[in-house]
DRENDO-1510 file (C-alpha; in Angstrom, 1 decimal, always signed):
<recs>
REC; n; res; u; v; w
REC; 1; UNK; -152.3; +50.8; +24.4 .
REC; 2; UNK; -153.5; +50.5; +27.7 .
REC; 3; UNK; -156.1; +53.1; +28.9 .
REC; 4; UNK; -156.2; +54.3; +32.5 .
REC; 5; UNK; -159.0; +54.3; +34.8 .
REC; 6; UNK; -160.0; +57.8; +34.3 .
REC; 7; UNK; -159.4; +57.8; +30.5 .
REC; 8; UNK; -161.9; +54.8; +30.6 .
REC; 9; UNK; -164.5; +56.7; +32.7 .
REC; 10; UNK; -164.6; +59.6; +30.3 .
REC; 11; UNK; -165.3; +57.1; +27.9 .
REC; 12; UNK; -167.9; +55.5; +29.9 .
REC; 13; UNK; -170.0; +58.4; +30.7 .
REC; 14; UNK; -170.3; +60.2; +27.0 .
REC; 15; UNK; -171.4; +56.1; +26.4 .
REC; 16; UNK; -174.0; +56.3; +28.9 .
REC; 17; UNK; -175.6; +59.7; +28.1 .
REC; 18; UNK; -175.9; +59.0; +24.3 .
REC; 19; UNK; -177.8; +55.8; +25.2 .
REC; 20; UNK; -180.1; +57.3; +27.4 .
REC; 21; UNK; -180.9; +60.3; +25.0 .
REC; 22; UNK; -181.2; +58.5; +21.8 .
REC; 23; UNK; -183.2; +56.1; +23.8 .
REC; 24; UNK; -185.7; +58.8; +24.9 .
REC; 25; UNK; -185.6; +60.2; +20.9 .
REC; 26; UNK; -186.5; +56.8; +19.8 .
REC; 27; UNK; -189.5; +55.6; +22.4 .
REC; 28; UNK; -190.6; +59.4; +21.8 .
REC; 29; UNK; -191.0; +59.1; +17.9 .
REC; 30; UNK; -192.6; +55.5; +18.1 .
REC; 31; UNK; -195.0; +56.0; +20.7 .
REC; 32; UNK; -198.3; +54.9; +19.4 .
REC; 33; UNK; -201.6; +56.7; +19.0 .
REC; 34; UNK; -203.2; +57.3; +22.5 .
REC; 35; UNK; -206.4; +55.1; +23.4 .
REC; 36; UNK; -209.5; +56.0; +24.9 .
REC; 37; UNK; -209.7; +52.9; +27.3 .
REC; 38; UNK; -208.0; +52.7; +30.1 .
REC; 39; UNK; -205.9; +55.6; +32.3 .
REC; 40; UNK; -202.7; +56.0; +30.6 .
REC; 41; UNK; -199.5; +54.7; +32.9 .
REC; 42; UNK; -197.2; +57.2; +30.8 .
REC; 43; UNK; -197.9; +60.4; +33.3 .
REC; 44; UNK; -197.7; +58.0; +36.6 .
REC; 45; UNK; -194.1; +56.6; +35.3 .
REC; 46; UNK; -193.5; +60.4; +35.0 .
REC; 47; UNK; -193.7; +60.9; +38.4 .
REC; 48; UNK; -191.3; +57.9; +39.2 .
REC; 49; UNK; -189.0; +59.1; +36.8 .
REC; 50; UNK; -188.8; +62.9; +38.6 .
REC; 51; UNK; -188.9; +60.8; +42.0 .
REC; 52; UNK; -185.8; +58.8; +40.6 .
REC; 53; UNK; -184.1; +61.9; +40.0 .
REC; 54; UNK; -184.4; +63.3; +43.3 .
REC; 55; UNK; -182.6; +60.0; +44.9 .
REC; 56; UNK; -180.0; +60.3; +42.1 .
REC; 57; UNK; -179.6; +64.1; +43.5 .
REC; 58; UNK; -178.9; +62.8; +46.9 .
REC; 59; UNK; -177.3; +59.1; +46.0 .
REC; 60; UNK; -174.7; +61.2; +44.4 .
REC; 61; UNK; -173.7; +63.9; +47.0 .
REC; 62; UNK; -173.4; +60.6; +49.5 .
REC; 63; UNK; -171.1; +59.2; +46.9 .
REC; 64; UNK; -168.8; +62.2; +46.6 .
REC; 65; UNK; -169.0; +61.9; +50.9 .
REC; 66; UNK; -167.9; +58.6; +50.6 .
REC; 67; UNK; -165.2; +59.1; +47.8 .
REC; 68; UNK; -163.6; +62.1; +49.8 .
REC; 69; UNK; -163.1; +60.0; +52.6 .
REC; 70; UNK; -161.7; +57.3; +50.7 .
REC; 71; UNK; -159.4; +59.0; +49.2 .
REC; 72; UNK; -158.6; +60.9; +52.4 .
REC; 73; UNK; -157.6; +57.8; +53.7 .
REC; 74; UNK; -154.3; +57.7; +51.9 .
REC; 75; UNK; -153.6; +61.1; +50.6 .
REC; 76; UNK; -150.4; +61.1; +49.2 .
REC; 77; UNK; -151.5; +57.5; +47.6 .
REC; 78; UNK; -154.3; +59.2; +46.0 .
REC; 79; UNK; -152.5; +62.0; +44.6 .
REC; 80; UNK; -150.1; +59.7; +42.9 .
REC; 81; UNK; -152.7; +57.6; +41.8 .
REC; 82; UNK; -154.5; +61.0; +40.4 .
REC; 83; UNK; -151.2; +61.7; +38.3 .
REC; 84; UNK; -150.9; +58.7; +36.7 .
REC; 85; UNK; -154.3; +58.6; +35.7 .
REC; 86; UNK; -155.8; +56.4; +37.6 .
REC; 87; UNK; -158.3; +56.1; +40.3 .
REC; 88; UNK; -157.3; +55.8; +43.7 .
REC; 89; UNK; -157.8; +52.5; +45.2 .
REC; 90; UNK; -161.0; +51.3; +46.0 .
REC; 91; UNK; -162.6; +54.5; +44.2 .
REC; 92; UNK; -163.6; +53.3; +40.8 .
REC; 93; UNK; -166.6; +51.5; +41.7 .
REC; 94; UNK; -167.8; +54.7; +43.4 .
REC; 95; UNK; -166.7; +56.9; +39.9 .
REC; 96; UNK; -168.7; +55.0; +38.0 .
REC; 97; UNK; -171.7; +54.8; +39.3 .
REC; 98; UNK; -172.9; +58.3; +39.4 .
REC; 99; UNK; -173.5; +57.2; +35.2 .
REC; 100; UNK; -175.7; +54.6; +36.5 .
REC; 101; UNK; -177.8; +56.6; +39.0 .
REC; 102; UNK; -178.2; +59.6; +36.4 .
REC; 103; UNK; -178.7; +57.3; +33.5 .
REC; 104; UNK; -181.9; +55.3; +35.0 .
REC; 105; UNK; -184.6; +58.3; +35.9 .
REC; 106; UNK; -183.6; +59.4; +32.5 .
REC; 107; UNK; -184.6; +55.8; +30.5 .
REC; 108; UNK; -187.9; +55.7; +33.3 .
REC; 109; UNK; -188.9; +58.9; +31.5 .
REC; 110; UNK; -188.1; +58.2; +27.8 .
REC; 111; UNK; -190.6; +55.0; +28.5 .
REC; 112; UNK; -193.1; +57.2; +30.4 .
REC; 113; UNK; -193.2; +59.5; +27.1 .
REC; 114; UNK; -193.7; +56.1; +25.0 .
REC; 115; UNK; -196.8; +55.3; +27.1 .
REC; 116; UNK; -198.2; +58.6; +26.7 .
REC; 117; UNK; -196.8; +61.0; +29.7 .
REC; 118; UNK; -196.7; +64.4; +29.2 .
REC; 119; UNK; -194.2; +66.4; +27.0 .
REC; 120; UNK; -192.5; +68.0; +29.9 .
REC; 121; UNK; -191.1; +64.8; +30.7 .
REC; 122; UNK; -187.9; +65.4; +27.6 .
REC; 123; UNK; -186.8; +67.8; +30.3 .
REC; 124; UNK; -185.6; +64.7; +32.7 .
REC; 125; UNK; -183.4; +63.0; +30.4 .
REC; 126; UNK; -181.8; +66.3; +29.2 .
REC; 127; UNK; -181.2; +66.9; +33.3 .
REC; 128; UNK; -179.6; +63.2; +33.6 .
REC; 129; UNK; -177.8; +64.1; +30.6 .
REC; 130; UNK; -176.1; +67.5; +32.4 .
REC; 131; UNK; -176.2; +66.0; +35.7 .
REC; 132; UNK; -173.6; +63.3; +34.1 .
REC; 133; UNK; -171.7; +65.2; +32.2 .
REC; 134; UNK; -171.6; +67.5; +35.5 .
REC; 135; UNK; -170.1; +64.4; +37.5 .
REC; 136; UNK; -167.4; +63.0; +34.9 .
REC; 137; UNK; -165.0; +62.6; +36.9 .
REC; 138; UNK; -161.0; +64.0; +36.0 .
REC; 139; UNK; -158.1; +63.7; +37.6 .
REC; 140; UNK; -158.5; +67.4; +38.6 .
REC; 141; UNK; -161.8; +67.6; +39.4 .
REC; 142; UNK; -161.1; +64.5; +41.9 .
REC; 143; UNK; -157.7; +66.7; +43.4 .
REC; 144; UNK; -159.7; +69.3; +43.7 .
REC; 145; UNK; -161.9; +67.3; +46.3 .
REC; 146; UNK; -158.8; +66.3; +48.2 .
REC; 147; UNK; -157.9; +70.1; +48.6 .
REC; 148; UNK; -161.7; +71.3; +49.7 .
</recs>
């Protein structure tokens, strides 16, 4: 059986977010003992990894721009598209990566923890993990941005 573009995306994203968090569970509960020489690089990859989820923020809100006007272009192609299950043309590119941007401040972070950044830094992945799940695109979340 054949799976449609959507039905793969929904598959895609769970994929991506389980990675990323048992990635982060993993580098958290081998991270060695802390060292006296040196000045760890753990906190200064935490601040990359919160920097990395700011641009993710705003990469993604000029995605959605980008994939309303797509899809705007031909409407009644999109829709039909939509109720087959697929994703308009040209779009899937632009559905999938929204995985990729939230999935990479997340991994920054789950290393930053493994070289000794602070503890606050689980909170990042858990974000990427919501911000995801938040983005999964369905055929009616995606008809409801032809109708806004």
């Amino acid at each position: 059986m054949k799976r449609s573009q959507l039905q793969l995306l929904r598959v895609l994203f769970p994929a991506t977010i389980t990675g990323q968090l048992l990635a982060t569970g993993l580098l958290f509960a081998v991270r060695p003992p802390p060292t006296d020489g040196g000045r760890p690089l753990g906190p200064v990859l935490g601040y990359v990894a919160g920097g990395l989820l700011l641009a993710a923020v705003a990469g993604f809100q000029v995605l959605r721009a980008r994939l309303v006007v797509l899809m705007r272009e031909d409407e009644t192609a999109s829709r039909e598209a939509l109720r087959a299950g697929q994703a308009p043309r040209g779009t899937f590119p632009l559905l999938l990566l929204p995985a990729v941007l939230f999935e990479a401040p997340g991994i920054v972070a789950a290393l930053a923890l493994f070289l000794h950044g602070p503890t606050w830094l689980l909170a990042i992945p858990a974000v990427c993990a919501a911000a995801a799940l938040w983005a999964m695109p369905s055929a009616a979340s995606l008809e409801q941005l032809l109708n806004d």
